[in-house]
C-alpha positions as CSV (number, residue, x, y, z in Angstrom):
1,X,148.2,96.4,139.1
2,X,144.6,97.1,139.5
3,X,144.7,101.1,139.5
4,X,144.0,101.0,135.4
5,X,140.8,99.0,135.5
6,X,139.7,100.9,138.8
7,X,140.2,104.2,137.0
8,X,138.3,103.0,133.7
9,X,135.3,102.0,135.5
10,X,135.4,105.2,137.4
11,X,135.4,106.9,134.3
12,X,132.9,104.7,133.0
13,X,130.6,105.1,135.8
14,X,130.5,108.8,135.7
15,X,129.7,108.6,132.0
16,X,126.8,106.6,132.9
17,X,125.7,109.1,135.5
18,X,126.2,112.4,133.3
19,X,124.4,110.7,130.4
20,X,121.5,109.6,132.7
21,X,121.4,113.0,134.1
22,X,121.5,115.0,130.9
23,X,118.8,112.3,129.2
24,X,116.3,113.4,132.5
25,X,116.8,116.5,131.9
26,X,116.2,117.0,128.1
27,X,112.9,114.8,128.7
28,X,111.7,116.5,131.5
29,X,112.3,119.7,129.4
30,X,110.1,118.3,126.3
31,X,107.6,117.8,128.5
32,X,107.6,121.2,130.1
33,X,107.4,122.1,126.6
34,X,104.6,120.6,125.4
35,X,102.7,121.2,128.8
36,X,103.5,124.6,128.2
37,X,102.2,125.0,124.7
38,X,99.1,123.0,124.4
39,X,97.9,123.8,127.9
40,X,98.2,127.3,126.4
41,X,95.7,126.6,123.6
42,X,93.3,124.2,124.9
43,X,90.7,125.9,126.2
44,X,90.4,128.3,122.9
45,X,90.8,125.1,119.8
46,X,89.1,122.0,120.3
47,X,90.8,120.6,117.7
48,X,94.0,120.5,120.1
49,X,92.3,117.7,121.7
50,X,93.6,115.8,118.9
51,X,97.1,116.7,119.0
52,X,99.5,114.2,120.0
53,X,100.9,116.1,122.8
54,X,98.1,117.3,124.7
55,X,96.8,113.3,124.5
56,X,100.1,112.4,126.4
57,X,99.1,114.9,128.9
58,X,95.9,113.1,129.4
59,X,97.4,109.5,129.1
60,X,95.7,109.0,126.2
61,X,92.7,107.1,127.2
62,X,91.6,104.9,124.3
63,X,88.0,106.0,123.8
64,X,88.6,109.2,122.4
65,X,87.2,109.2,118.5
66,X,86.5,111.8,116.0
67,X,82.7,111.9,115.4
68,X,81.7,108.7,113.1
69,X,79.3,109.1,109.9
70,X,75.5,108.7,111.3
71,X,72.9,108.1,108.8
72,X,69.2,107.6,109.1
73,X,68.8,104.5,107.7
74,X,67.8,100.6,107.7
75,X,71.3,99.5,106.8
76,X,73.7,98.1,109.3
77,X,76.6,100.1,109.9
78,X,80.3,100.2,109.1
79,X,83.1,99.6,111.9
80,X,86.3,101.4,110.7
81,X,89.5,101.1,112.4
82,X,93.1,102.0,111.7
83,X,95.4,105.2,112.0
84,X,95.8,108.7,110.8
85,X,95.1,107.5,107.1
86,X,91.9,105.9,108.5
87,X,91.3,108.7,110.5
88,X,91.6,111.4,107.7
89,X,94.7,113.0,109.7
90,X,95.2,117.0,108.2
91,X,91.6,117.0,106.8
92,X,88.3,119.0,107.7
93,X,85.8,116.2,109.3
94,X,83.7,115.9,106.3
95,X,86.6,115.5,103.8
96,X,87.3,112.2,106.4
97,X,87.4,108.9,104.6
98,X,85.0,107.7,106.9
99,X,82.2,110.2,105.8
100,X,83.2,109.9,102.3
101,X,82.2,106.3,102.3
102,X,79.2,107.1,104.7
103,X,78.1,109.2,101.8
104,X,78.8,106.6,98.8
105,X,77.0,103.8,101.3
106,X,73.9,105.7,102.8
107,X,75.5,103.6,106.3
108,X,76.5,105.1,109.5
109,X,80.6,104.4,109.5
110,X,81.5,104.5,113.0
111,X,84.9,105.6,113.4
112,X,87.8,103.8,115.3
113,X,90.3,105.3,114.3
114,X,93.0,107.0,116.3
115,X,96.6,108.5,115.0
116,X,99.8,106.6,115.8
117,X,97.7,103.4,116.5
118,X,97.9,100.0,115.1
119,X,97.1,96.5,115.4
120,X,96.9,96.0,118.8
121,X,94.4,98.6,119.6
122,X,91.7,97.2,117.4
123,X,92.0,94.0,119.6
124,X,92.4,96.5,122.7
125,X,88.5,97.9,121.5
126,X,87.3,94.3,121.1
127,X,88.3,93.0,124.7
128,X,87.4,96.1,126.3
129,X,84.4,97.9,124.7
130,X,81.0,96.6,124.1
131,X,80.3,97.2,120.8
132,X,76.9,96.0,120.9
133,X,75.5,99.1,122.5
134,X,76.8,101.1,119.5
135,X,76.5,98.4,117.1
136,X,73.6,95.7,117.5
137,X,74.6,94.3,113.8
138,X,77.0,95.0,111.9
139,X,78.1,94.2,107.7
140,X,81.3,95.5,107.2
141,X,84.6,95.9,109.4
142,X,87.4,97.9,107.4
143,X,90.8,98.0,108.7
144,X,93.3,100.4,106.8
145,X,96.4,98.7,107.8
146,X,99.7,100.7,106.7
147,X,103.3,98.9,107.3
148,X,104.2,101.0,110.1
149,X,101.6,99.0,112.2
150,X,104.6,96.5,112.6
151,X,106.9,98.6,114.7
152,X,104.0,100.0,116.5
153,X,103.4,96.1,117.9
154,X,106.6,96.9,119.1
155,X,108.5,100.2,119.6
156,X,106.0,102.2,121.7
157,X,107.0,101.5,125.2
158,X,110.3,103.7,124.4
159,X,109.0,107.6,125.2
160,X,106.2,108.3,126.6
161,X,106.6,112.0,125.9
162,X,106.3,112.1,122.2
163,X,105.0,109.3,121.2
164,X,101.3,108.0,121.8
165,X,100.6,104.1,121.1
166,X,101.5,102.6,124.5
167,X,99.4,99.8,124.4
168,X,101.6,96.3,123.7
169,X,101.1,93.3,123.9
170,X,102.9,89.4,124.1
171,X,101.9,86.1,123.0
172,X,102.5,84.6,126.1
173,X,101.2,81.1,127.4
174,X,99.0,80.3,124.4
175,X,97.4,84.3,124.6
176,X,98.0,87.4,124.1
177,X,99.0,89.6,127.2
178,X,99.0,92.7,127.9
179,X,102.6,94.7,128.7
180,X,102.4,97.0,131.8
181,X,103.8,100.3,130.6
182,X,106.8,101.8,132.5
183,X,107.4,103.8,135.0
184,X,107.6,107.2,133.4
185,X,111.1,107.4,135.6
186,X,112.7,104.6,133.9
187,X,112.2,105.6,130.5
188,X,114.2,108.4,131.1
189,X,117.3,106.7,132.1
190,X,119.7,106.7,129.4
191,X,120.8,103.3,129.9
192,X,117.4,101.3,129.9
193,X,116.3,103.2,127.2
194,X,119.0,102.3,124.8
195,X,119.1,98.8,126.4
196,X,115.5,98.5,125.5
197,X,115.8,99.7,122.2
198,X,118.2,97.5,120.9
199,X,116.1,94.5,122.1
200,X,112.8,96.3,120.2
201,X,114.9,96.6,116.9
202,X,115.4,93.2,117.4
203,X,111.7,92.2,117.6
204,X,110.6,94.4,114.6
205,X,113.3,93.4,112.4
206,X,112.1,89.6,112.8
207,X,108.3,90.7,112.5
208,X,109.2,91.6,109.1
209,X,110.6,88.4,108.1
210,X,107.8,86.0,110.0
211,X,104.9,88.6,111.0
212,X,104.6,86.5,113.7
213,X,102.8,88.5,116.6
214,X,100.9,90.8,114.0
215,X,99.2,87.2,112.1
216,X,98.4,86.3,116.2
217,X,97.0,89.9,116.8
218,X,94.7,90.1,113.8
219,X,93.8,86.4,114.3
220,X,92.7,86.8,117.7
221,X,91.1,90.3,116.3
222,X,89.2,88.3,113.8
223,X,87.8,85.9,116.4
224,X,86.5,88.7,118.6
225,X,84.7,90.3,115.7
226,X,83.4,87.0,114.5
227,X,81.9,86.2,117.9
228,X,80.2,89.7,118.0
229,X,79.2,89.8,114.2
230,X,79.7,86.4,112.5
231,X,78.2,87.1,109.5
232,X,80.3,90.6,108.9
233,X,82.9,90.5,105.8
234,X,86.3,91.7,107.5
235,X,88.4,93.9,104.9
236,X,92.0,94.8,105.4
237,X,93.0,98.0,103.4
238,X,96.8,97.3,102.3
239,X,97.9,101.2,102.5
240,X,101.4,103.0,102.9
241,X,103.1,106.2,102.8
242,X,103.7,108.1,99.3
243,X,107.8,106.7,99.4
244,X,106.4,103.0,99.7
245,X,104.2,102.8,97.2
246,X,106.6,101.2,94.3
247,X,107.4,98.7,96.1
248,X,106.5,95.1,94.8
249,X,104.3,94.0,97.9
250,X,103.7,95.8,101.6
251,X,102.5,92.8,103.4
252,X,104.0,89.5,101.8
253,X,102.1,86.7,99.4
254,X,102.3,83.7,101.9
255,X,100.6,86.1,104.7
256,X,98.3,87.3,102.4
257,X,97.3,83.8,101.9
258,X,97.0,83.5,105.8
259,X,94.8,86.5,106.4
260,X,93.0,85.1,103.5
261,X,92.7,81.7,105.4
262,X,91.3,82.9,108.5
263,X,88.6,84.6,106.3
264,X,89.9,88.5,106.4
265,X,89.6,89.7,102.8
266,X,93.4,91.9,101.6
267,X,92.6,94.7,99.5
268,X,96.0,95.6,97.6
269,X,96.0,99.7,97.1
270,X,97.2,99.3,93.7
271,X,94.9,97.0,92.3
272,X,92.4,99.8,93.3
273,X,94.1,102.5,91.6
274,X,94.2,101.4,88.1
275,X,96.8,103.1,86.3
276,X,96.6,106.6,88.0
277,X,100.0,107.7,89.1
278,X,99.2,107.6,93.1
279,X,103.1,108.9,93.8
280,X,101.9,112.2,92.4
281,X,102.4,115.0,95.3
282,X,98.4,115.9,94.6
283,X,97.9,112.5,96.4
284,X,99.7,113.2,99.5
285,X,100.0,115.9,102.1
286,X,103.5,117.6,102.7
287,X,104.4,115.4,105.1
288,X,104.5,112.9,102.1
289,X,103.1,110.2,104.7
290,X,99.5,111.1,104.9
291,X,96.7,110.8,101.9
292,X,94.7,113.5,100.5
293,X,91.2,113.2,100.0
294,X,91.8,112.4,96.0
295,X,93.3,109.8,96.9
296,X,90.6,108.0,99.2
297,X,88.1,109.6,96.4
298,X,90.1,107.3,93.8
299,X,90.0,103.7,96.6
300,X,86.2,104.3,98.2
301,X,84.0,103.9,95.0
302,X,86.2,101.0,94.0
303,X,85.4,99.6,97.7
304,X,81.8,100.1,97.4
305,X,81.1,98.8,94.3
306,X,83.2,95.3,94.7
307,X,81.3,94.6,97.9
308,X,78.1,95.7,97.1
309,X,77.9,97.9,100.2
């Protein structure tokens, strides 16, 4: 009577096993690999310091910049945050977007930015940085927010050996608090991993129809950088990838309206282009995610000019 259930949750249970044994093992693998090949180039490239691997190595401490624009000058500086676009991601240092607009401004435009970050690590900076001792005053803070920053509120506590962005956090109690990240050994078991996954698609696919911890995490962003500089003009840079750009609207009209409420001014990346064809491939690198230089040539002067800078 019982012997058929008994053998399918044998046969169930060693599925389990195998597939937690062979998911440890392929991870464990990937890491060897990428121990193995940016150990193997760090001492010779600094620029490896910036690749995503040999950060995981590290445990990606969250203080770790490219040099910002420093000027001589009596004018108060620039904060710029955002990800690889904002960071200038596949471009020599002075090609950055950052120094481009360092150059248009005459400002130092300290730089913020970090690859495979997002909203949560600006307000990460504010609560645990002191800005002042780099930045007494301050007239501008530009964020260059692109529409992946809503799965990054989200997804990165899944694999902690490729991906970067393990900072989350939860509205929890009337506040946002922090997530503790995983033991690295439970992010290799097969199960909790797809468990975990299913719940995260879950959480991203309603952020896209509310926004609801991304308007709370650039809220409480704005009131940090309103206590430190509460006469800066916050700027939010609406940006995407080359594939998104035809689409009618990145972030929607009624949250627009929000940001726009809480006094963060939305700058739409078409309404900055004019009638240049920004899909061309000149635009884009191969990757056909990140911008080229013409591209933030085309937005920066635009920038400048409206806000006087």
């Amino acid at each position: 009577m019982y012997k058929k259930p008994i053998k399918i949750f044998i046969v169930i249970t060693i599925f389990i096993i195998i597939s937690e044994i062979i998911c440890f093992l392929a991870e464990s693998y990937e890491l060897y690999q990428y121990k193995k090949q940016f150990e193997a180039v760090a001492d010779k490239d600094d620029s490896v310091n910036w690749k995503m691997g040999y950060k995981i190595l590290k445990d990606y401490p969250i203080n770790e910049f490219n040099p910002s624009a420093i000027k001589k000058t009596n004018k108060s500086p620039v904060l710029w945050f955002g990800c690889s676009f904002a960071d200038g991601d596949l471009m020599p240092i002075d090609k950055k977007p950052y120094n481009k607009l360092s150059d248009l401004t005459g400002r130092t435009v300290i730089n913020r930015a970090q690859g495979g970050t997002g909203t949560q690590y600006i307000y990460n900076q504010f609560i645990n940085f002191d800005f002042k001792k780099i930045a007494p005053d301050v007239d501008f803070i530009i964020y260059t927010y692109i529409d992946d920053h809503l799965h990054r509120l989200y997804t990165y506590q899944i694999n902690p050996l490729t991906d970067i962005a393990n900072i989350r956090y939860e509205y929890k109690n009337n506040k946002l608090q922090k997530i503790p990240r995983w033991n690295k050994y439970l992010y290799s078991s097969f199960l909790i991993k797809r468990l975990k996954n299913i719940c995260i698609h879950h959480q991203w696919n309603q952020e896209y129809i509310d926004y609801h911890l991304f308007n709370i995490t650039i809220n409480e962003c704005r009131k940090k950088m309103k206590e430190l500089y509460p006469d800066a003009k916050f700027i939010l840079i609406e940006f995407n990838t080359k594939d998104q750009i035809k689409e009618d609207d990145f972030i929607p009209p009624w949250e627009i309206k929000k940001l726009k409420s809480y006094g963060i001014d939305v700058i739409k990346l078409r309404d900055y282009t004019g009638n240049t064809d920004i899909t061309d491939d000149k635009y884009w690198f191969e990757d056909k995610i990140n911008p080229r230089e013409e591209l933030w040539d085309i937005i920066l002067p635009v920038l400048v000019k409206k806000y006087n800078m």
